[in-house]
C-alpha positions as CSV (number, residue, x, y, z in Angstrom):
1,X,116.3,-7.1,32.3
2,X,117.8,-3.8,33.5
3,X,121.7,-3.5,33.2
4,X,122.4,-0.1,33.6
5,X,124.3,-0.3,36.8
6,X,128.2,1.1,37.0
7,X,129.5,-0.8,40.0
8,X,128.5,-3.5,41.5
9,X,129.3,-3.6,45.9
10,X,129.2,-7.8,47.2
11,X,129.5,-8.2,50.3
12,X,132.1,-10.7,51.3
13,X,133.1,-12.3,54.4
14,X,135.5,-9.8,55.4
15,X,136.2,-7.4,52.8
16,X,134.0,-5.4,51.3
17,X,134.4,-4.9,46.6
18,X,134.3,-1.9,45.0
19,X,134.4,-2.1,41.8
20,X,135.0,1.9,40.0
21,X,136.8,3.1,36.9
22,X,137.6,6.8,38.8
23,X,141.0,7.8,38.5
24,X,140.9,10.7,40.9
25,X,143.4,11.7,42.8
26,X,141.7,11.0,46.3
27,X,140.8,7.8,45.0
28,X,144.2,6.7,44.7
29,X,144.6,6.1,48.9
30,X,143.3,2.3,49.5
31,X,140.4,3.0,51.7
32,X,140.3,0.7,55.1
33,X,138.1,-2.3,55.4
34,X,137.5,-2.8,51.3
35,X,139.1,-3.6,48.7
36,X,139.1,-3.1,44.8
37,X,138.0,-4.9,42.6
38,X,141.1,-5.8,40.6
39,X,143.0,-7.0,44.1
40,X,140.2,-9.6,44.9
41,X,141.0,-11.5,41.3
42,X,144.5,-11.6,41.8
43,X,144.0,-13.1,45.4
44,X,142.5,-16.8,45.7
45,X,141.7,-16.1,49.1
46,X,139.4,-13.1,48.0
47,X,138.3,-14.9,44.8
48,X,136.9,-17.8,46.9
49,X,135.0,-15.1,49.2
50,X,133.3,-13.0,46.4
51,X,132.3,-16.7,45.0
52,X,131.2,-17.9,48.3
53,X,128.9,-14.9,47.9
54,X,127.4,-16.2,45.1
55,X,125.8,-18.7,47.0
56,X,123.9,-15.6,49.0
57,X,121.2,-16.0,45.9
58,X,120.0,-19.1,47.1
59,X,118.4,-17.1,49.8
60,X,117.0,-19.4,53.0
61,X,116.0,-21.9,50.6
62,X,112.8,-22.9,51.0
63,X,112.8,-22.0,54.5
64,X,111.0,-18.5,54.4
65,X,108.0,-17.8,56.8
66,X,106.1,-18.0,53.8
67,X,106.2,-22.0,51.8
68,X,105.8,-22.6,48.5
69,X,104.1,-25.8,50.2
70,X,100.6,-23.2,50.7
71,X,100.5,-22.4,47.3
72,X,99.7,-25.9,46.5
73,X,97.6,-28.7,47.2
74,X,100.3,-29.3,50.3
75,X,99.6,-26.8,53.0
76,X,97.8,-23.2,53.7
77,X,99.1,-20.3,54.8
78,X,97.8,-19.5,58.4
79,X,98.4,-15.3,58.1
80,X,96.7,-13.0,56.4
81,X,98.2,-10.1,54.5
82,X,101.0,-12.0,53.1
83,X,99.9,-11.8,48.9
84,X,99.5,-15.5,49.1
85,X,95.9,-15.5,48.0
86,X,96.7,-13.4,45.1
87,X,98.6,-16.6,43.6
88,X,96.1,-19.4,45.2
89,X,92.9,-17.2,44.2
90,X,94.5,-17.0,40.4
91,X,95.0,-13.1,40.9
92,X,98.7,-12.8,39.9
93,X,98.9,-10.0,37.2
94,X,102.2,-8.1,36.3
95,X,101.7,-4.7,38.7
96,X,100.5,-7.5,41.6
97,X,101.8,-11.1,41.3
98,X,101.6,-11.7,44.5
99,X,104.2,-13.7,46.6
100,X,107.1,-14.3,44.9
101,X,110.3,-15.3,47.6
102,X,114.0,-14.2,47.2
103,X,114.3,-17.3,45.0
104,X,111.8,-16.8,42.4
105,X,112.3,-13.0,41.7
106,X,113.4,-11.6,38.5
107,X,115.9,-9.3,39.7
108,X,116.9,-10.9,42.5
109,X,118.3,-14.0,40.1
110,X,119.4,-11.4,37.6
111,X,121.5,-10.2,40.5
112,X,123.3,-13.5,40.8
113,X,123.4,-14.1,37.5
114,X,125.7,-10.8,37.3
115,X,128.0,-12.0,40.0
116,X,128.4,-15.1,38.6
117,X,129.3,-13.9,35.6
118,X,131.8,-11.4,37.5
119,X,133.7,-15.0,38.3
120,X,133.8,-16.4,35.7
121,X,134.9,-13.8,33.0
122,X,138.1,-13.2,35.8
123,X,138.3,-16.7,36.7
124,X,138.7,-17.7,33.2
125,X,141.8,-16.0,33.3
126,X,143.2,-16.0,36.5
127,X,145.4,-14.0,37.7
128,X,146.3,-16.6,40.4
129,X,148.3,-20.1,40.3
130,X,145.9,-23.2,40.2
131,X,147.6,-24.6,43.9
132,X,145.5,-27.4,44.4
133,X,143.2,-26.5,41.6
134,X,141.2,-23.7,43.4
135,X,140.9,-22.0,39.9
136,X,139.4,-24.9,38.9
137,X,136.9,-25.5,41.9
138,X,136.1,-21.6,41.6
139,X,135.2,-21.7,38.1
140,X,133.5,-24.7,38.6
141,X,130.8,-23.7,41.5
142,X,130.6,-20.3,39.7
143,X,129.5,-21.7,36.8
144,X,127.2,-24.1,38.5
145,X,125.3,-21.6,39.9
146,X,124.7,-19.7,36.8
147,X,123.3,-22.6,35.2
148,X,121.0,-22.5,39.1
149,X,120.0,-19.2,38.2
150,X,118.9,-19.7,35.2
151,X,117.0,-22.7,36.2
152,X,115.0,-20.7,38.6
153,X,113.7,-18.2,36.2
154,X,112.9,-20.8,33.6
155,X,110.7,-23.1,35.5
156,X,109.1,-20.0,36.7
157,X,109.0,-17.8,33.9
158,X,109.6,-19.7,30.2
159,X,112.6,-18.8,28.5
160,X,113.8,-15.4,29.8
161,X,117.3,-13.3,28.1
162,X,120.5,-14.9,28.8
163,X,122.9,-13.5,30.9
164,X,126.2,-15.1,29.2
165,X,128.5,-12.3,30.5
166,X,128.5,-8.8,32.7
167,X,127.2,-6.7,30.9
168,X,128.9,-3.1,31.3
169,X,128.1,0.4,30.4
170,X,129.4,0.4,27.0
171,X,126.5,-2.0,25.9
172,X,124.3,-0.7,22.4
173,X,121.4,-1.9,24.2
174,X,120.0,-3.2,27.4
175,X,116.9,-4.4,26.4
176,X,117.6,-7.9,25.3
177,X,114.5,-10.1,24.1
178,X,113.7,-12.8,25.8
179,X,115.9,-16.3,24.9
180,X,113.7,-19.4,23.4
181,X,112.9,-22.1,26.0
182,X,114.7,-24.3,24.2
183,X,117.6,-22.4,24.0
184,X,117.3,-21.6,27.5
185,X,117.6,-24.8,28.5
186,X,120.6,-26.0,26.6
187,X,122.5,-23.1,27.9
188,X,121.7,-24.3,31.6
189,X,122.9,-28.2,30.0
190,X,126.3,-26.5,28.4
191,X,126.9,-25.1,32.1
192,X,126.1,-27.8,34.2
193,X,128.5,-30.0,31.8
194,X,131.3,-27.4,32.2
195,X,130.5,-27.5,36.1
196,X,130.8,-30.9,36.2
197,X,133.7,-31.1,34.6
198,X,135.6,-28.7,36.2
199,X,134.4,-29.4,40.1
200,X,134.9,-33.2,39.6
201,X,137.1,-33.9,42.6
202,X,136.2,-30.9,44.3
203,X,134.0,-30.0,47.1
204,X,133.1,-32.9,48.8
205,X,132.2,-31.2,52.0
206,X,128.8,-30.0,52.6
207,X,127.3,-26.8,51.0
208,X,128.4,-26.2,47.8
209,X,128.4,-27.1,44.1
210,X,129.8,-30.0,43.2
211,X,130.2,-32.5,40.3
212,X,126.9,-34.3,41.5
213,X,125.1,-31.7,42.1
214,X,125.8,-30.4,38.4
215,X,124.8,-33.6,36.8
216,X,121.5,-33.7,39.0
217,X,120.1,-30.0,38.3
218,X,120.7,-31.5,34.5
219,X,118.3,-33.9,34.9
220,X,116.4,-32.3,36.7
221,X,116.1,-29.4,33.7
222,X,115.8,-32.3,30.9
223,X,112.7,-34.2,33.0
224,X,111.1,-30.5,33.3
225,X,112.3,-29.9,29.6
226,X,110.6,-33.4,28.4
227,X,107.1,-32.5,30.2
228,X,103.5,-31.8,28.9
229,X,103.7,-28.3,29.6
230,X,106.8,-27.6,27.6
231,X,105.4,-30.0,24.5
232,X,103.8,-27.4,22.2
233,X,101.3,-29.7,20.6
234,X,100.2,-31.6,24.2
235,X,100.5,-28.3,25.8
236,X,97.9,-26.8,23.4
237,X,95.5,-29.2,23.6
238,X,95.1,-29.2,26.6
239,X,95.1,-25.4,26.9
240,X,92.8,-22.8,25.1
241,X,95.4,-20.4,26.7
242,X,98.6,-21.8,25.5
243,X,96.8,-23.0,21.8
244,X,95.9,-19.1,21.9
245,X,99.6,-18.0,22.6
246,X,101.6,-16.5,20.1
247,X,104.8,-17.1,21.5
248,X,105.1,-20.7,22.0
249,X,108.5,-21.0,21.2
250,X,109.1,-18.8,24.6
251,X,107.4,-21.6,27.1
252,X,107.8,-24.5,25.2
253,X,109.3,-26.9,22.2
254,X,107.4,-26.3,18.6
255,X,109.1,-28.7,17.0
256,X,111.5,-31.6,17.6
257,X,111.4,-35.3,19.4
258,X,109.6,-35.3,22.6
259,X,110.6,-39.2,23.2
260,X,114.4,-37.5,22.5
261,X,113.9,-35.2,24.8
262,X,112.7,-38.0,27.4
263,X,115.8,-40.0,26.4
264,X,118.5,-37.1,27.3
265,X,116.6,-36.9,30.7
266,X,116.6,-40.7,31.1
267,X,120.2,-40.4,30.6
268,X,121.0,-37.5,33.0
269,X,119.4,-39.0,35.7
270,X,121.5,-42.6,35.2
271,X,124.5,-40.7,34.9
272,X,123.9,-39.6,38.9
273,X,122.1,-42.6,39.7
274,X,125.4,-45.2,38.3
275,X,127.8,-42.7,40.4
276,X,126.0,-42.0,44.3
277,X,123.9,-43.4,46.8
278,X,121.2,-42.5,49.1
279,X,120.2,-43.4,52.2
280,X,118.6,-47.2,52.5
281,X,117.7,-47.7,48.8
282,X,119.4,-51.4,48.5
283,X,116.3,-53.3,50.1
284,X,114.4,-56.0,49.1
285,X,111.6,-55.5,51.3
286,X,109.7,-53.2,53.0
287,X,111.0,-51.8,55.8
288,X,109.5,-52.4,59.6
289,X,107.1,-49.8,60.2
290,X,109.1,-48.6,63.0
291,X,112.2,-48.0,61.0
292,X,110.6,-46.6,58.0
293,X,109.4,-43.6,60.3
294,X,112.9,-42.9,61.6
295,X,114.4,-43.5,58.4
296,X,112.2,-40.7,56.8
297,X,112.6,-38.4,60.0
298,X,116.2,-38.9,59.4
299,X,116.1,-37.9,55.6
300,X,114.7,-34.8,56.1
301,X,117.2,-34.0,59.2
302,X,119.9,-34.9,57.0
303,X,121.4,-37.3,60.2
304,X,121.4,-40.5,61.2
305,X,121.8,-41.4,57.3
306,X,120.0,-39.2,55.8
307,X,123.1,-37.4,54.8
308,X,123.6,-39.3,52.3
309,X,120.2,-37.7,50.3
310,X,121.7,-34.7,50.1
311,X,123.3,-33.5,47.0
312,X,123.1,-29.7,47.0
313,X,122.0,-27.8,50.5
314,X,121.3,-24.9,52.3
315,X,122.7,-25.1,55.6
316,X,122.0,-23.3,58.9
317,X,123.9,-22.8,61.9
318,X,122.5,-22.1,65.6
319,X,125.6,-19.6,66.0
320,X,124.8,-17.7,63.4
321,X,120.8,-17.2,63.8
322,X,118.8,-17.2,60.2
323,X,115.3,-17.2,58.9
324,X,115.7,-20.2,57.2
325,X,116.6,-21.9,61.4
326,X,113.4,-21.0,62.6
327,X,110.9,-23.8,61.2
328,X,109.9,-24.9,64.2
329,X,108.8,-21.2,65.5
330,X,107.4,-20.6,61.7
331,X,105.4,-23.6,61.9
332,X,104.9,-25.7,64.7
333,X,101.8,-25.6,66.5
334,X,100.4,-22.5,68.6
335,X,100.2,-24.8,71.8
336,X,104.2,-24.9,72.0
337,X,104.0,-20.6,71.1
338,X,104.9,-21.3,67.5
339,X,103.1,-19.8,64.7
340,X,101.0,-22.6,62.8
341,X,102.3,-20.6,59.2
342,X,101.8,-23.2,56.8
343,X,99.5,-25.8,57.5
344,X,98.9,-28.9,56.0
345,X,95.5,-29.5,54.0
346,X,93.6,-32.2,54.3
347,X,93.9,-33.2,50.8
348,X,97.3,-33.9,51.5
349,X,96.1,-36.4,54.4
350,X,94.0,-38.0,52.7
351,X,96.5,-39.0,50.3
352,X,98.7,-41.0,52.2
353,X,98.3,-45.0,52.4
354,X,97.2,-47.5,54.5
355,X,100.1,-49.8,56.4
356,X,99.2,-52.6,53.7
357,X,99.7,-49.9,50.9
358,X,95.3,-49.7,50.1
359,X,94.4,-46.8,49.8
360,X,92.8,-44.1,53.0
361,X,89.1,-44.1,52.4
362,X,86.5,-42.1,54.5
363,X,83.7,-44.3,53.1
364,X,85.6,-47.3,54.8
365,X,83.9,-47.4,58.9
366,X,87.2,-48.6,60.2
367,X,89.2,-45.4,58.5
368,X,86.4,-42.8,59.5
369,X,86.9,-44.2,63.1
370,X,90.3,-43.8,63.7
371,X,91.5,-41.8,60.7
372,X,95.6,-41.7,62.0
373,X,95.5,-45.9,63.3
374,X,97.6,-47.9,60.5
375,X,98.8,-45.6,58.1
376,X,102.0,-45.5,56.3
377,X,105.3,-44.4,58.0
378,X,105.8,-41.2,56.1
379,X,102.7,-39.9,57.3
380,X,103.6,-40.2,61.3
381,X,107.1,-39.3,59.6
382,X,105.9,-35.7,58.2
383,X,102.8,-34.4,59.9
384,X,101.4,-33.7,64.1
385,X,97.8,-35.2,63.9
386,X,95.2,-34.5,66.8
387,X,96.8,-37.2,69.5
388,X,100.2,-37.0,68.1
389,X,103.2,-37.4,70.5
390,X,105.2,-34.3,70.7
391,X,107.6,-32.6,72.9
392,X,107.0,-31.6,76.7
393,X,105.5,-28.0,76.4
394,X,106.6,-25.0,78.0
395,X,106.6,-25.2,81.9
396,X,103.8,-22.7,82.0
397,X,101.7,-24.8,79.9
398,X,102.6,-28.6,81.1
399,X,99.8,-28.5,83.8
400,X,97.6,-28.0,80.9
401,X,99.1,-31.3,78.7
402,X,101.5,-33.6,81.6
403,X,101.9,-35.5,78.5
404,X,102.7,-33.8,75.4
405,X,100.2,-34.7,72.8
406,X,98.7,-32.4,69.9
407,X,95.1,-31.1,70.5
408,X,93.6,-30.3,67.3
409,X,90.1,-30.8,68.4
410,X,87.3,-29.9,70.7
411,X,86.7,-32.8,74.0
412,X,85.1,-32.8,77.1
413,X,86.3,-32.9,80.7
414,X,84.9,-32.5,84.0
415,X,85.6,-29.0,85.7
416,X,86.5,-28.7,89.4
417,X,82.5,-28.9,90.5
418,X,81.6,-32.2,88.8
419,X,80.7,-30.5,85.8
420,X,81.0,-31.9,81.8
421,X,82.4,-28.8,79.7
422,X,84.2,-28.3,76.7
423,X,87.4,-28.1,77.1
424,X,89.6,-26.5,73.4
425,X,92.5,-28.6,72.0
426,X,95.7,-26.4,73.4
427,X,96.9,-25.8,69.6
428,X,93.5,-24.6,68.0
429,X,92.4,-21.1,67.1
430,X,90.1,-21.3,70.5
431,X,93.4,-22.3,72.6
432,X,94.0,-20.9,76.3
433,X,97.4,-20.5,75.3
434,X,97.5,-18.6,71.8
435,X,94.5,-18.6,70.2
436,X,96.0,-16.4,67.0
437,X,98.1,-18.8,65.9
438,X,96.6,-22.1,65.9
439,X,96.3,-24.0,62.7
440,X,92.3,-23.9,60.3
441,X,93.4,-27.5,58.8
442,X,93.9,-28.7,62.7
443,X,97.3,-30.4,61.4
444,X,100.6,-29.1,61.7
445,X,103.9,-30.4,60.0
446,X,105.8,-32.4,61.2
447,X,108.9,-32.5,58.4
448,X,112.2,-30.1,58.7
449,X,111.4,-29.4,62.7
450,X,114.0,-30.4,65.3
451,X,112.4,-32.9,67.5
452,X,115.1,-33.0,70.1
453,X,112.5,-32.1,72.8
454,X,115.8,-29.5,74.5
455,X,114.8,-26.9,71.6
456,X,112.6,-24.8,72.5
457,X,111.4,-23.4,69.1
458,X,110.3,-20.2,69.8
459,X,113.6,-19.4,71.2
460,X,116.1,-21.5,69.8
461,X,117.5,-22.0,65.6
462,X,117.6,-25.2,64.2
463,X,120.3,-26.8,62.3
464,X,118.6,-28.7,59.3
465,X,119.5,-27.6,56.0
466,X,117.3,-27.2,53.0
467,X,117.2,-29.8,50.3
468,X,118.0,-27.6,46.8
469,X,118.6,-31.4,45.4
470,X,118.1,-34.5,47.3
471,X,118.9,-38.1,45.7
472,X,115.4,-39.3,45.9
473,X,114.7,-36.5,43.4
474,X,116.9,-37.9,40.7
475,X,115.2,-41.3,41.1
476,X,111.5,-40.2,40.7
477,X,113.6,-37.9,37.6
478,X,114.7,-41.2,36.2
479,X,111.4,-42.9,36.7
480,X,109.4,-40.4,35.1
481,X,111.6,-40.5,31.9
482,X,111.2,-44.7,32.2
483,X,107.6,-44.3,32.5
484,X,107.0,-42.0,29.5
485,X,109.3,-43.7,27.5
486,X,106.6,-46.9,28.3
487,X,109.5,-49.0,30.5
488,X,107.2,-49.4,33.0
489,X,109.8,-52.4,34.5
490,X,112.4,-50.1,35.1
491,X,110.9,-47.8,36.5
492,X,108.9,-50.1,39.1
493,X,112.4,-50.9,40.0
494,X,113.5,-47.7,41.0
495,X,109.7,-46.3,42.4
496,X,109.9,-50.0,44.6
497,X,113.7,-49.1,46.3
498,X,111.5,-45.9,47.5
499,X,108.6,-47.5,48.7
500,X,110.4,-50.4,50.2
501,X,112.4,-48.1,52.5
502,X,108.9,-46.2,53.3
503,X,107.9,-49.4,54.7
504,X,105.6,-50.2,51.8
505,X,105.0,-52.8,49.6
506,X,106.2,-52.8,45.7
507,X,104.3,-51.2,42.8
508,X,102.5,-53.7,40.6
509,X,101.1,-51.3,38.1
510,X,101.3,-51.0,34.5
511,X,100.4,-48.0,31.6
512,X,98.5,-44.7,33.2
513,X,97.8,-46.5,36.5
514,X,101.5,-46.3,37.1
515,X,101.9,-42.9,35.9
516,X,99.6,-41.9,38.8
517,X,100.6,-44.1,41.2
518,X,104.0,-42.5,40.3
519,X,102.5,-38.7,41.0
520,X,101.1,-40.2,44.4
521,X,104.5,-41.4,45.3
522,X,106.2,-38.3,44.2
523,X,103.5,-36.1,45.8
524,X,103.9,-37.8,49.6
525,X,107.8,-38.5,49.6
526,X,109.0,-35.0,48.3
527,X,106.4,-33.1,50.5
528,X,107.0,-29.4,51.4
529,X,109.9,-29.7,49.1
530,X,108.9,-27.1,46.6
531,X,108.7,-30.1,44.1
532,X,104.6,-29.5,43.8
533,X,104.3,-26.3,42.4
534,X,106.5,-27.2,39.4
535,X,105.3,-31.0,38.9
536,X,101.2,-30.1,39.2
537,X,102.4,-27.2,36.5
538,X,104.4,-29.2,34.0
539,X,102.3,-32.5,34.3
540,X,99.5,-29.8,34.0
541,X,97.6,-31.1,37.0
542,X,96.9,-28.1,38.3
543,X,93.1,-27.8,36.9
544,X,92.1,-30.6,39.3
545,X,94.9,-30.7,41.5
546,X,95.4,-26.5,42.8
547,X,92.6,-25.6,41.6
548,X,90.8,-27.3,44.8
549,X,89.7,-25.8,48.1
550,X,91.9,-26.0,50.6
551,X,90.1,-28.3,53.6
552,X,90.9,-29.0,57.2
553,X,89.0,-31.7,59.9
554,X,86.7,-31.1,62.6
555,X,87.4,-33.5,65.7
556,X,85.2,-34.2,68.5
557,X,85.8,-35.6,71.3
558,X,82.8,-36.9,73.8
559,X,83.1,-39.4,77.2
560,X,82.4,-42.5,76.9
561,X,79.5,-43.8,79.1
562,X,81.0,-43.4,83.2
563,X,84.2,-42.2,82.2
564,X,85.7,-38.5,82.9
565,X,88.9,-36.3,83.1
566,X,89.9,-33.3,84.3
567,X,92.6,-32.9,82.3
568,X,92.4,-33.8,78.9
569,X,94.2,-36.7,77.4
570,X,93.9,-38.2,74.2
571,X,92.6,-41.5,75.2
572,X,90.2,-44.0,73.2
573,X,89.2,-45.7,75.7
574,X,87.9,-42.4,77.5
575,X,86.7,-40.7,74.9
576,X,84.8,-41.6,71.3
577,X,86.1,-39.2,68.8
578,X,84.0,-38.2,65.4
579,X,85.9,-36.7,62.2
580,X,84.4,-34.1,60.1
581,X,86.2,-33.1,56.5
582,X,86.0,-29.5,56.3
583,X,86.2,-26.9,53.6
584,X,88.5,-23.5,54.5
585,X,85.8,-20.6,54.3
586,X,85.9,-18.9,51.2
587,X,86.6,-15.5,53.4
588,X,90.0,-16.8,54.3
589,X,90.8,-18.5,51.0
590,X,88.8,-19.2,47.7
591,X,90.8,-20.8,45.6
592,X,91.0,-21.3,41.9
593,X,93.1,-22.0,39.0
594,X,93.4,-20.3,35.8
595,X,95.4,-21.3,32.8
596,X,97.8,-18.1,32.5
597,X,99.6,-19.6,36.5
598,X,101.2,-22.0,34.8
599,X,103.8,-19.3,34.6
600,X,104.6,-16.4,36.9
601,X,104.0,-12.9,35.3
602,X,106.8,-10.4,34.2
603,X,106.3,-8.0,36.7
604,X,105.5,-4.3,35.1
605,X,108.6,-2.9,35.8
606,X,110.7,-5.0,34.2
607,X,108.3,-4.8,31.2
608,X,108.6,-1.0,31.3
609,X,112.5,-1.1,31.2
610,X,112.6,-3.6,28.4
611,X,110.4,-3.1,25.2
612,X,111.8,-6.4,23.7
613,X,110.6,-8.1,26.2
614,X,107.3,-10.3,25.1
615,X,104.8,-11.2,28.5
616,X,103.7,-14.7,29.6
617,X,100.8,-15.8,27.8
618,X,97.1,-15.2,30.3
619,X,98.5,-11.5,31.4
């Protein structure tokens, strides 16, 4: 951590800080357009922009061109020359970790961390009246997202220096050692409390911090903080890596009450649980198969309902064009002139239930058939399947598809002379219309595109925010404590109020068959949510869960005898259509695990400007 900077500039909605200690004489004239430092905290108007700013560190959420989805078991990224490999192959070292988004860097959190604590050394002795308590509310999302900050770079980095204050350039030292995990993370719980305190009553509109979303990043830190891969003694033996480590105290608890530490989570995630309420989690049944898709699609639009799952968001307007608006041009499918970036795999697919809650089996005839007949609503919910319904295409393309449908495969048709040919699904690589884009896994998804069949994706910005926290979370949060804690009836309780609104039937299981029945659950309902990459780490599943090769399906599509079309439809009773699991080629992605990703490397530089600071263990 590197604080030798003199000023810092923040760009604000419509002033521009400078902060300088120059006394010069020219310096003295109050230069157009911006304005110092010491006006903005004696102004609540200005106060409130520099903290809106704040917010800036959340970046697009997880709605880069680039998803943390593909460097899991969830999804693969389509483009080459992107550093993904590097992370999914296991070739992350300090000079070249690979991928790392505006969330997830080191200096970029550092960054916020610095303007946070800007805020709240001013706002904790403001310079303003308290009218309706905006002092208050400021303080309060300030602190909050110091406590984010901090979040980020502990799940992805161990326990890292804390930034209590702004450091200035009178400091004895910059090069501060790194903070113990454990103390870490009771910083980030002493903030959150503060937060919650102070913004209770506050910001009830849409997009920032707020007294729910404080108590729900708690939990989520405790549930993370109560895990295997923070529990020195499990951690170690199930890790020649982390056993070999001689820093422990760094990535993990040496000492102390794991079952404690399970309790304080438990407790965190009631606390949000006995005071909100998401969307259709009252039921007593499952759901109608119909509804449960809608219900989901709705959830992850954040309409219709699904508002209500939203506790802390990044949100997006069409006005004001964004990366993070673009998911249906990032990845939708090549057939609609999208760019097919992040892919679902079909290990993902293959994880999603039957209708009646059985498991999908390929060994079953009837599954290996028709592999997307019966399923569970989430999955017609999050994903575009060969034969999918999807929107009109473009009008050059419509002659091509009259009816919309995803073609992930390869069919025959009957060309103008009589003829059988093959004829390439529209949105695979061998497509007439882009064949650079199309997806290797032949699945697209499905979840956080606009479906409103007016937006053109390649030309238009959606609306949907980003789920930083979504209520749903704090249950499987809650669950997870109950489960470790061995109330297995409690948390069937909570895991059932999920399933019954996914249009599946309740959880009967008991002891380790519920733990993974709760992973499965976890994995499918918070897909493409970023929640992957840290649960496969901590519940240190990533041996056999990332460490896999990424695979795809083959589809074929051949005429029935006396049948024909000239333009391809997916049809049944036309066509008899064979499924082949795939592997991805090794030449586009090999990928492996290795014990030293459970955490992301310091990169070099930072190492270089900080001698105290001790490296993840693997590098």
């Amino acid at each position: 951590m590197n604080f030798k900077i003199k000023h810092i500039w923040v760009g604000l909605i419509s002033a521009t800080l400078i902060a300088t200690s120059c006394n010069d004489e020219f310096l003295n004239t109050q230069p157009l357009g911006q304005v110092s430092e010491a006006a903005v905290w004696r102004d609540a108007g200005l106060a409130e922009a520099f903290v809106t700013d704040i917010y800036a560190g959340l970046g697009q959420g997880g709605f880069s061109e680039q998803a943390l989805a593909s460097l899991t078991d969830e999804a693969i990224f389509t483009h080459p020359g992107r550093n993904i490999n590097v992370v999914t192959e296991a070739r992350s070292n300090p000079e070249t970790p690979g991928w790392i988004d505006a969330t997830r860097g080191w200096v970029n959190m550092y960054n916020g961390l610095r303007a946070a604590n800007i805020a709240i050394q001013n706002l904790s002795n403001p310079q303003f009246e308290n009218v309706g308590g905006i002092v208050d509310r400021l303080l309060g999302e300030a602190t909050f997202m110091r406590a984010y900050f901090h979040q980020q770079l502990l799940r992805n980095y161990g326990g890292v220096p804390i930034a209590d204050r702004a450091y200035t350039l009178e400091e004895e030292t910059y090069e501060l050692p790194r903070n113990t995990f454990s103390e870490v993370v009771e910083f980030i719980v002493q903030d959150l409390d503060r937060a919650a305190q102070l913004l209770d009553g506050h910001n009830l509109a849409r997009g920032r911090a707020n007294r729910i979303a404080a108590l729900a990043l708690k939990s989520r830190v405790l549930i993370y903080a109560a895990s295997d891969l923070h529990d020195m003694a499990v951690a170690s033996g199930k890790s020649s890596v982390i056993s070999g480590y001689q820093n422990k105290e760094l990535i993990g608890y040496t000492s102390g009450s794991r079952a404690e530490r399970l309790q304080r989570a438990k407790a965190a995630a009631k606390a949000v649980l006995d005071i909100a309420d998401g969307n259709m989690l009252n039921l007593t049944e499952p759901l109608a198969h119909d509804e449960a898709v809608q219900v989901y699609i709705n959830n992850s639009l954040s309409r219709g309902g699904g508002e209500a799952e939203m506790i802390f968001g990044r949100y997006f307007l069409a006005q004001k064009p964004e990366a993070g608006g673009r998911q249906g041009l990032f990845n939708g499918p090549n057939g609609y002139n999208n760019w097919a970036g992040n892919t679902p795999v079909q290990l993902l697919i293959d994880d999603y239930a039957m209708m009646d809650g059985t498991p999908f089996d390929w060994d079953n005839p009837a599954h290996d058939a028709a592999p997307y007949q019966g399923r569970e609503p989430r999955f017609y919910a999050t994903f575009l399947y060969d034969g999918a319904q999807w929107k009109p295409r473009s009008p050059a393309n419509q002659a091509l598809d009259p009816l919309g449908q995803i073609q992930t495969g390869t069919y025959q048709r009957t060309n103008a002379q009589g003829q059988v040919v093959s004829h390439f699904g529209l949105d695979t690589r061998n497509s007439p219309i882009e064949d650079w884009n199309g997806s290797y896994t032949g699945y697209y998804i499905r979840k956080f595109v606009e479906p409103d069949p007016n937006f053109v994706d390649q030309n238009t910005w959606q609306e949907i925010p980003w789920p930083n926290i979504r209520f749903t979370e704090v249950i499987f949060n809650y669950a997870e404590a109950c489960i470790f804690l061995g109330e297995d009836a409690e948390a069937r309780n909570w895991l059932n109020k999920i399933r019954f609104r996914a249009g599946l039937p309740a959880l009967t299981e008991s002891g380790d068959d519920l733990k993974m029945a709760f992973i499965n659950e976890k994995r499918k309902e918070m897909v493409h949510e970023e929640q992957r990459y840290y649960d496969a780490r901590r519940w240190m599943i990533a041996p056999q869960t990332l460490g896999r090769q990424a695979n795809g399906i083959s589809i074929t599509g051949v005429f029935k005898p006396g049948q024909s079309l000239s333009v391809y439809r997916y049809d049944p009773d036309v066509y008899t259509y064979s499924y082949e699991v795939i592997d991805i080629d090794p030449g586009k992605e090999n990928r492996l695990w290795l014990d030293k990703m459970y955490w992301m490397p310091i990169q070099f530089q930072e190492m270089q400007r900080n001698a105290n600071l001790v490296q993840n263990p693997g590098y």
